[in-house]
LUMKOL-548013 format. One line per field, with one value per residue (C-alpha): residue number from 1; residue in three letters; z, x, y. Coordinates in pm, 1 decimal. Example, Ala and Ser with C-alpha at 12.3 -4.5 7.8 and 13.67 -1.06 7.14 Angstrom:
REM LUMKOL-548013
resi c(1, 2) $
resn c(ALA, SER) $
c3 c(780.0, 714.0) $
c1 c(1230.0, 1367.0) $
c2 c(-450.0, -106.0) $
//
This chain:
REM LUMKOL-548013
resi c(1, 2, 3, 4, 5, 6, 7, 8, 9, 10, 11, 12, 13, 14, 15, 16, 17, 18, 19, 20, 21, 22, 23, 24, 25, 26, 27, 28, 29, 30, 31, 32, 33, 34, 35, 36, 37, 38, 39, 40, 41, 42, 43, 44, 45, 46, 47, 48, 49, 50, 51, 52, 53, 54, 55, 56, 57, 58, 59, 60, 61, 62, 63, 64, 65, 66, 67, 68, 69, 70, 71, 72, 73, 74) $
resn c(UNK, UNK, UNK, UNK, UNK, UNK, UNK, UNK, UNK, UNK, UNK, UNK, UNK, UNK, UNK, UNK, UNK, UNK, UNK, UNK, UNK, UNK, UNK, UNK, UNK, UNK, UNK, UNK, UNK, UNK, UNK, UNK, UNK, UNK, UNK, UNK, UNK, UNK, UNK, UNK, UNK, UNK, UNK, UNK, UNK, UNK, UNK, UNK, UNK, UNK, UNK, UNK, UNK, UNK, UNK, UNK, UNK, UNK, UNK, UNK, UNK, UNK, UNK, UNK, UNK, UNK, UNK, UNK, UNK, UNK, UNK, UNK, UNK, UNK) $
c3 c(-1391.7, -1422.2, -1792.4, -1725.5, -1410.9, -1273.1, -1170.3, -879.0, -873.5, -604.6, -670.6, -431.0, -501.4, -421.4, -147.0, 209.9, 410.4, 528.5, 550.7, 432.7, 177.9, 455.0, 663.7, 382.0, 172.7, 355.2, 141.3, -121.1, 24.0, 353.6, 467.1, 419.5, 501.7, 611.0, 231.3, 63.7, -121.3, -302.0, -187.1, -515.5, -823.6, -1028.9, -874.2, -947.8, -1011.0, -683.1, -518.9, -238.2, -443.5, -641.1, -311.2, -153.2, -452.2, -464.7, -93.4, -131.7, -47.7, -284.3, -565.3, -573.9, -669.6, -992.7, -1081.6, -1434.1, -1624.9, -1823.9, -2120.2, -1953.8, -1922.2, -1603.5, -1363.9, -1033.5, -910.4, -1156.9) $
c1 c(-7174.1, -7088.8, -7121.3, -7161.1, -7382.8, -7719.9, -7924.3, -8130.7, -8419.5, -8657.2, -8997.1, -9062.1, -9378.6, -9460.6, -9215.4, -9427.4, -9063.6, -9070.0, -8742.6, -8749.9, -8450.4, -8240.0, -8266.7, -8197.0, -7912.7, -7807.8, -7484.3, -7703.8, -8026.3, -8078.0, -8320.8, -8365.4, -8690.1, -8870.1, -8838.9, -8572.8, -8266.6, -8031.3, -7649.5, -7593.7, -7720.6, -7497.3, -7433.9, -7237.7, -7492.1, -7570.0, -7873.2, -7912.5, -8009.7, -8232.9, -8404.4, -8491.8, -8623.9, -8888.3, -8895.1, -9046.4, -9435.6, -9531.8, -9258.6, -9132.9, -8762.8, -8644.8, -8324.1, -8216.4, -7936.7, -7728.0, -7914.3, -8265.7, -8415.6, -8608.9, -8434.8, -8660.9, -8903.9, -9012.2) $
c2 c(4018.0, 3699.1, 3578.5, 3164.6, 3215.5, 3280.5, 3605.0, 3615.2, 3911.7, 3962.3, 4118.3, 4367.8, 4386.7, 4007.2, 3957.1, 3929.1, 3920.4, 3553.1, 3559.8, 3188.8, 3249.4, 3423.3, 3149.8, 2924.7, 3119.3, 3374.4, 3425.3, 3550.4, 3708.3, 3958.1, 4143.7, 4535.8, 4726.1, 4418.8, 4283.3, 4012.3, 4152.2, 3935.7, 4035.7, 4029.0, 3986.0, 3719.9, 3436.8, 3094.6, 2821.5, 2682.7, 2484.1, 2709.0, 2936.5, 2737.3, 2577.8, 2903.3, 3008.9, 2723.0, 2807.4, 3098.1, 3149.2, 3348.8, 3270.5, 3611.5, 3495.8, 3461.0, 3269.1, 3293.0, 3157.6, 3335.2, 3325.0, 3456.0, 3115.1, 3067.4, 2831.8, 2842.6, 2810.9, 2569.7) $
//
């Protein structure tokens, strides 16, 4: 994991598979089963990742920093 970065999590239960934050990041999401994924998990700090977060309909992305603190969407 990467100690100075962020986490991305995506709530399955949330997600509606817009595929918004595939088409916006797609070096950090994808799509498997019809539902967003991140790639991975930690992440550099990035706003990609932080824009397809508040890109997200129904705000079922979480980006945290490294100490827990929520980052987006705001």
């Amino acid at each position: 994991m990467v100690s100075t970065g962020w986490r991305i999590e995506v709530d399955a239960e949330r997600c509606i598979g817009s595929g918004s934050c595939v088409g916006m990041a797609p070096a950090h999401f994808r799509m498997e089963s019809g539902l967003a994924t991140p790639i991975t998990t930690a992440v550099e700090p990035t706003e990609t990742v932080i824009d397809a977060a508040e890109s997200c309909p129904v705000e079922a992305i979480a980006v945290r920093d490294h100490d827990d603190t929520l980052i987006a969407p705001s």
